[in-house]
C-alpha positions as CSV (number, residue, x, y, z in Angstrom):
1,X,0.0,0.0,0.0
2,X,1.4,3.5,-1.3
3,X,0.6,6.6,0.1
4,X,1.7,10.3,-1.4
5,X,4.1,11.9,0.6
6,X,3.5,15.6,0.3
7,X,7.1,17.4,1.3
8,X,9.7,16.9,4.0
9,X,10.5,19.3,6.7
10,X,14.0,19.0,8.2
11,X,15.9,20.7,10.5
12,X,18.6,20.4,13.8
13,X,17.9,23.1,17.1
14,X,19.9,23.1,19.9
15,X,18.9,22.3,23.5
16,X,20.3,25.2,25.5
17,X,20.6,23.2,28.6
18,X,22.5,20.4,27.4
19,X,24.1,21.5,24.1
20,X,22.9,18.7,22.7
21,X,22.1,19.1,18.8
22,X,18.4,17.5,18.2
23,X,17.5,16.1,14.8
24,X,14.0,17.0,13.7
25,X,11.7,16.1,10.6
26,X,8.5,16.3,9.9
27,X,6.2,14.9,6.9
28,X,2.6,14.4,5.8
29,X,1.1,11.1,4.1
30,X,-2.1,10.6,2.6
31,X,-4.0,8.0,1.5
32,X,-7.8,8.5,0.3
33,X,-9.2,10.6,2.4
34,X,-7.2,10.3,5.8
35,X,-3.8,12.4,6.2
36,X,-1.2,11.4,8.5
37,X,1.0,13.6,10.0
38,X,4.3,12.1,10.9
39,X,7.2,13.8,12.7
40,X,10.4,12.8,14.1
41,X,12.7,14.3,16.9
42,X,16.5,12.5,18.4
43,X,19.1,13.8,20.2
44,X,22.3,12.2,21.2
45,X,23.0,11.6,24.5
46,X,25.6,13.6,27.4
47,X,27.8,10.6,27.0
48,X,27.9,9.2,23.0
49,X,30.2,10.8,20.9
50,X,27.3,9.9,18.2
51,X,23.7,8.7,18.2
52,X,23.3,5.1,18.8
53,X,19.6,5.8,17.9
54,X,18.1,5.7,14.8
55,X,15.0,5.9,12.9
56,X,12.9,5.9,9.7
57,X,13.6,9.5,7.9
58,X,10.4,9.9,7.1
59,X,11.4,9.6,3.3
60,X,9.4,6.3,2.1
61,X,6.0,6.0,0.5
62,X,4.4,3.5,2.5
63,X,2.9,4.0,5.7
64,X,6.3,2.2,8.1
65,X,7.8,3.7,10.7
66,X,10.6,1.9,12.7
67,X,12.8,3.3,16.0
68,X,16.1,1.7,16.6
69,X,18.4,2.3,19.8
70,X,21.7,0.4,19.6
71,X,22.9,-1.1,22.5
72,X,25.6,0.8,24.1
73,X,27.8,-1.9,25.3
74,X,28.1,-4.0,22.1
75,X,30.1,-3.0,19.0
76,X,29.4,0.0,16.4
77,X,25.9,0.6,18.4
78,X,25.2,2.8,15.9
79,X,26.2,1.3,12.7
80,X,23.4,-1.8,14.2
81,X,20.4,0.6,14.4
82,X,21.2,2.6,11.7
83,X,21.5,-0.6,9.2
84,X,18.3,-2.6,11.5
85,X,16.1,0.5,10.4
86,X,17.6,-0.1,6.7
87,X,17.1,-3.7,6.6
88,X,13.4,-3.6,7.8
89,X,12.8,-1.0,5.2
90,X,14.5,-2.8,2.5
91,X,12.4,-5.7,3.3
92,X,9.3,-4.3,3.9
93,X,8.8,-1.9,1.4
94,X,8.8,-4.6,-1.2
95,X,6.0,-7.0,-0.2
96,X,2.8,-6.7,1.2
97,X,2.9,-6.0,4.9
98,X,1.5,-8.5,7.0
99,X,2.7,-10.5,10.9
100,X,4.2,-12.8,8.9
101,X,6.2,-10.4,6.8
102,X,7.6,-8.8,9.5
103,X,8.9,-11.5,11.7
104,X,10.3,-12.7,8.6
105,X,12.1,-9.5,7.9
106,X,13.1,-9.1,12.0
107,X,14.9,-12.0,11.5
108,X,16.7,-11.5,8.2
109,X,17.9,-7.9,9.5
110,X,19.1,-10.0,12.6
111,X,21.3,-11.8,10.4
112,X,22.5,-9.2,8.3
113,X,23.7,-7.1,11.4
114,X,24.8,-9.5,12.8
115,X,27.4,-10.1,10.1
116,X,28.1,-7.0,9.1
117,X,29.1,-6.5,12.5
118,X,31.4,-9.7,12.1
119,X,33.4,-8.3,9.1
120,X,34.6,-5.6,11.0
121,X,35.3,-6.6,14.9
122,X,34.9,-9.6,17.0
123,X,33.1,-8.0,19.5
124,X,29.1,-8.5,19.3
125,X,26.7,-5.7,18.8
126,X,23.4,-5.4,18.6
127,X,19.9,-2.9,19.2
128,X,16.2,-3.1,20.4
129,X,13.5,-1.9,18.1
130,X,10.1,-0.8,17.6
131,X,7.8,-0.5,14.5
132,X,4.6,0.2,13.4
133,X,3.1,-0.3,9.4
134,X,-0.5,0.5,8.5
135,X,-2.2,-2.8,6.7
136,X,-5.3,-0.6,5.0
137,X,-5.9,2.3,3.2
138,X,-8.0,4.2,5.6
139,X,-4.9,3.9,7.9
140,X,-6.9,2.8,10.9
141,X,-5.1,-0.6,11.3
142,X,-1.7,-0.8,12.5
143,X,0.9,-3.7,13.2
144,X,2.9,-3.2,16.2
145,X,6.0,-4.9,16.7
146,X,9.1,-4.9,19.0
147,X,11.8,-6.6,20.1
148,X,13.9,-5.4,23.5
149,X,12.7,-1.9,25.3
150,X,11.9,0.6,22.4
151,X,8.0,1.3,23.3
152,X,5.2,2.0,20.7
153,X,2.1,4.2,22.5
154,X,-0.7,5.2,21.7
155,X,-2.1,8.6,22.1
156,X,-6.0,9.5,22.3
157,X,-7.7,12.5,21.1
158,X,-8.7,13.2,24.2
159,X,-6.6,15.2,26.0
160,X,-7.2,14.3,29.7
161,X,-6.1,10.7,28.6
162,X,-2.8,9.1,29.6
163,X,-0.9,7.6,26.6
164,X,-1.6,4.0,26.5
165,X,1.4,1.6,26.5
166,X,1.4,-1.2,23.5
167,X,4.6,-2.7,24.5
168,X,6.0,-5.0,26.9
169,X,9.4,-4.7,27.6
170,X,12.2,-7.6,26.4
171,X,13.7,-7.4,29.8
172,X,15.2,-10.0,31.9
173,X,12.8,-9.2,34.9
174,X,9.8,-9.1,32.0
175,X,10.9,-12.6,30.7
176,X,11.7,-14.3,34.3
177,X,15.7,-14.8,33.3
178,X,18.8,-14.4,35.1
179,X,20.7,-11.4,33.7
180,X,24.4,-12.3,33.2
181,X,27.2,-11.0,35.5
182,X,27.1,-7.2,36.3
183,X,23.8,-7.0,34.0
184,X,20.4,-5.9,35.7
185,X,16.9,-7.6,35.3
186,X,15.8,-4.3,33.6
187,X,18.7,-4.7,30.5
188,X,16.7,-6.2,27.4
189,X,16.7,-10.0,27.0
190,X,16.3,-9.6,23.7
191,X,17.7,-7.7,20.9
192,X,18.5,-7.3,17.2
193,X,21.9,-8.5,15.6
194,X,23.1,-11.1,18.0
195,X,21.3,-13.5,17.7
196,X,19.3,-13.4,21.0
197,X,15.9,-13.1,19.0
198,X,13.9,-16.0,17.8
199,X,10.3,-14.4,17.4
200,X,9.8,-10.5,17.4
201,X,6.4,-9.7,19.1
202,X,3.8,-8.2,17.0
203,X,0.0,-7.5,17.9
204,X,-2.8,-5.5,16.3
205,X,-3.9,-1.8,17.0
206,X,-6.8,0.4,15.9
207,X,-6.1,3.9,15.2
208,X,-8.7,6.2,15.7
209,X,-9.5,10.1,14.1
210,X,-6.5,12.4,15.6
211,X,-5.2,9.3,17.5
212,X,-1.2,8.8,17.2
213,X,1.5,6.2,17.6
214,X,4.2,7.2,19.4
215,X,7.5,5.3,18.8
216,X,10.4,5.7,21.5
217,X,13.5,4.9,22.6
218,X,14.2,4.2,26.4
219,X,16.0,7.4,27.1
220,X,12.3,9.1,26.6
221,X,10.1,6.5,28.4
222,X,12.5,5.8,31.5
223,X,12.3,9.6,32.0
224,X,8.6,10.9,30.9
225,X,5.6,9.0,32.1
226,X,2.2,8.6,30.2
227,X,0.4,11.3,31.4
228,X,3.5,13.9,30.4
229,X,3.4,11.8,26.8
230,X,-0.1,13.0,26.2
231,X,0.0,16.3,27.7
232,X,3.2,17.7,25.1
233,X,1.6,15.4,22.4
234,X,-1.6,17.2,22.9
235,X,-1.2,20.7,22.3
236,X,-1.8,23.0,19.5
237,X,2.1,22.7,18.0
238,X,3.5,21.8,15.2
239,X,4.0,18.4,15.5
240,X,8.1,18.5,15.0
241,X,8.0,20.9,17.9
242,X,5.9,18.7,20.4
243,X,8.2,15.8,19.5
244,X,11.3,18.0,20.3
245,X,9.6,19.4,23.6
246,X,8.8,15.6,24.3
247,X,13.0,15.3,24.6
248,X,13.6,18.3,26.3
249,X,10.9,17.5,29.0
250,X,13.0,14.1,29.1
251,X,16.6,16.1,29.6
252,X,15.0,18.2,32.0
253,X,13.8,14.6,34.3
254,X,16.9,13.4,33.9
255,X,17.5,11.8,30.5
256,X,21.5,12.2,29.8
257,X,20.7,8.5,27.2
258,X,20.2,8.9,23.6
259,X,16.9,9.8,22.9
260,X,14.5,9.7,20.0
261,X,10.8,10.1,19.6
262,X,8.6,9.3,16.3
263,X,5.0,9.9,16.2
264,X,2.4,10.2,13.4
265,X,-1.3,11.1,14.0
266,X,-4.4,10.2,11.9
267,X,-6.8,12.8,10.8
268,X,-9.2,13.3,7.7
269,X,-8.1,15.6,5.0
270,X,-9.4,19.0,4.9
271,X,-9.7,19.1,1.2
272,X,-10.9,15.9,0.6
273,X,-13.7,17.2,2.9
274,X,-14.6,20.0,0.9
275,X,-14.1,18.5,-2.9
276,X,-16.9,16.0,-1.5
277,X,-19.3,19.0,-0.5
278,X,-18.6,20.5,-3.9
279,X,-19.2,17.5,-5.7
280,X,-22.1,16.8,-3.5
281,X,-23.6,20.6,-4.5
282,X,-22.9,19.7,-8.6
283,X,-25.0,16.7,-8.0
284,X,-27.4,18.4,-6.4
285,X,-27.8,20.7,-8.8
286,X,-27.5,18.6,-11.3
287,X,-30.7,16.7,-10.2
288,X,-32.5,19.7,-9.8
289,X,-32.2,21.0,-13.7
290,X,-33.3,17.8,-14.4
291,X,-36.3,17.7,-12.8
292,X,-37.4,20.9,-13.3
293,X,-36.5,20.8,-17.2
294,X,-39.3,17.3,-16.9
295,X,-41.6,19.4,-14.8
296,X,-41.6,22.6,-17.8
297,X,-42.1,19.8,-20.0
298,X,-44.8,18.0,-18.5
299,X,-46.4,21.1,-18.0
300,X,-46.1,22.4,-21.6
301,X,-47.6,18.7,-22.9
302,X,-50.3,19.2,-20.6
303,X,-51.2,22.7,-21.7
304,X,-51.6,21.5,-25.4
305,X,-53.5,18.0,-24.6
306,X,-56.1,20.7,-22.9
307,X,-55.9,23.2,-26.2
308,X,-56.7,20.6,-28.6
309,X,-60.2,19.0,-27.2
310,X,-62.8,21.9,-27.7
311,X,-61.3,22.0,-31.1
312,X,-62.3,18.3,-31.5
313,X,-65.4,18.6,-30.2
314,X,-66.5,21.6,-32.5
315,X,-65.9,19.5,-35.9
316,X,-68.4,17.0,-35.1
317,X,-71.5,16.7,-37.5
């Protein structure tokens, strides 16, 4: 399923506080008569050199979106996520997108990084991920998928609402396993590129009107909760900004990880709206000549049956 892309908004701002450059795109989509807003926003964190996040650039014509967060104490962290985020769209954007199609291409990307990663060091590396793909054209039906502690929410268009969580962590305390020495329960179990995923999880969400998907990496959801998700998601921003106030609420909690939020949002299309009323008023219209131009007709036949029988009448013997 394609959808047109209608431009690409891209630009870096600084975070004062941190001086932290933060990487921030937005894009619309649309398909029929729904537009989807999509927007991205990630920042490096205190610590990395480089972002060992990445994410979809917003740049394909089908409705995928994937966030990828490379683990930080394996090799080339962020050579994995950026070439996982590749992968999936390689794969995905070719065939018709289904469960089945995405495990399949989970586990091909798993491969892949996993020996690219070997044809440059010995050391393993690997990252957690998150993705979401509409499956029909009205873009209400999404598969949700993940593998480690990258979350997918989602966001209702109500604004009192907490944003609802979609995900269940890969963690060791999650999964009932012993971490290994010096790990902690709350690590990821399972990740990307090393082999340590058999399955990826997927499930099936509905997307309402101005209902969004928001697509994280841990050093968002460790620092903002649900409730400040759907407040900053909420307001009457573009949606770049929101995603970029989204990390700086994070920074401000505490957030010194990489960090990287994605989110699109569902709405009709204005114009779609209004070519339907106009075509709707044509019809209308339409119809009305008609009948009128068969009720002037009627009317005129009717005036000359009534004409012509006195005349009848009179030429009888």
């Amino acid at each position: 399923m394609n959808v047109v892309k209608a431009h690409n908004r891209h630009s870096s701002q600084r975070d004062a506080r941190s001086d932290i450059s933060t990487v921030v795109r937005e894009t619309p989509f649309a398909s029929g008569r729904v537009r989807l807003d999509t927007a991205v926003a990630s920042s490096p964190g205190r610590f990395h050199p480089i972002n060992e996040d990445w994410y979809s650039v917003l740049d394909a014509t089908v409705p995928l979106f994937v966030v990828a967060d490379g683990v930080g104490s394996g090799a080339m962290a962020s050579s994995a996520s950026r070439e996982l985020v590749s992968r999936l769209h390689d794969v995905l954007e070719r065939e018709r997108i289904d469960a089945e199609a995405i495990r399949r291409a989970v586990l091909i990307a798993d491969r892949e990084v996993r020996r690219s990663i070997a044809s440059r060091t010995d050391a393993s590396g690997a990252a957690t991920v998150a993705l979401c793909a509409a499956t029909d054209v009205s873009l209400s039906r999404w598969l949700v998928a993940w593998v480690g502690d990258c979350r997918v929410y989602r966001v209702s268009a109500t604004r009192d609402e907490p944003a609802q969580l979609l995900t269940r962590d890969d963690t060791y305390r999650h999964l009932r396993e012993r971490p290994p020495p010096g790990g902690s329960l709350d690590d990821p179990a399972r990740m990307v590129g090393n082999g340590a995923v058999d399955a990826p999880n997927v499930c099936d969400v509905e997307l309402g009107r101005d209902e969004m998907l928001l697509l994280c990496s841990d050093g968002i959801h460790k620092h903002a909760g649900p409730r400040d998700m759907s407040r900053l998601l909420r307001r009457k921003l573009p949606l770049a900004t929101r995603c970029g106030n989204l990390i700086d609420f994070a920074r401000a909690s505490g957030s010194s990880d990489d960090a990287t939020v994605l989110v699109v949002q569902r709405s009709g299309r204005p114009r779609a709206g209004l070519a339907r009323l106009i075509s709707l008023g044509v019809l209308i219209t339409v119809v009305a000549g008609a009948l009128l131009w068969l009720a002037a007709d009627w009317a005129a036949a009717h005036r000359l049956s009534s004409a012509s029988t006195p005349i009848s009448a009179g030429m009888q013997p």
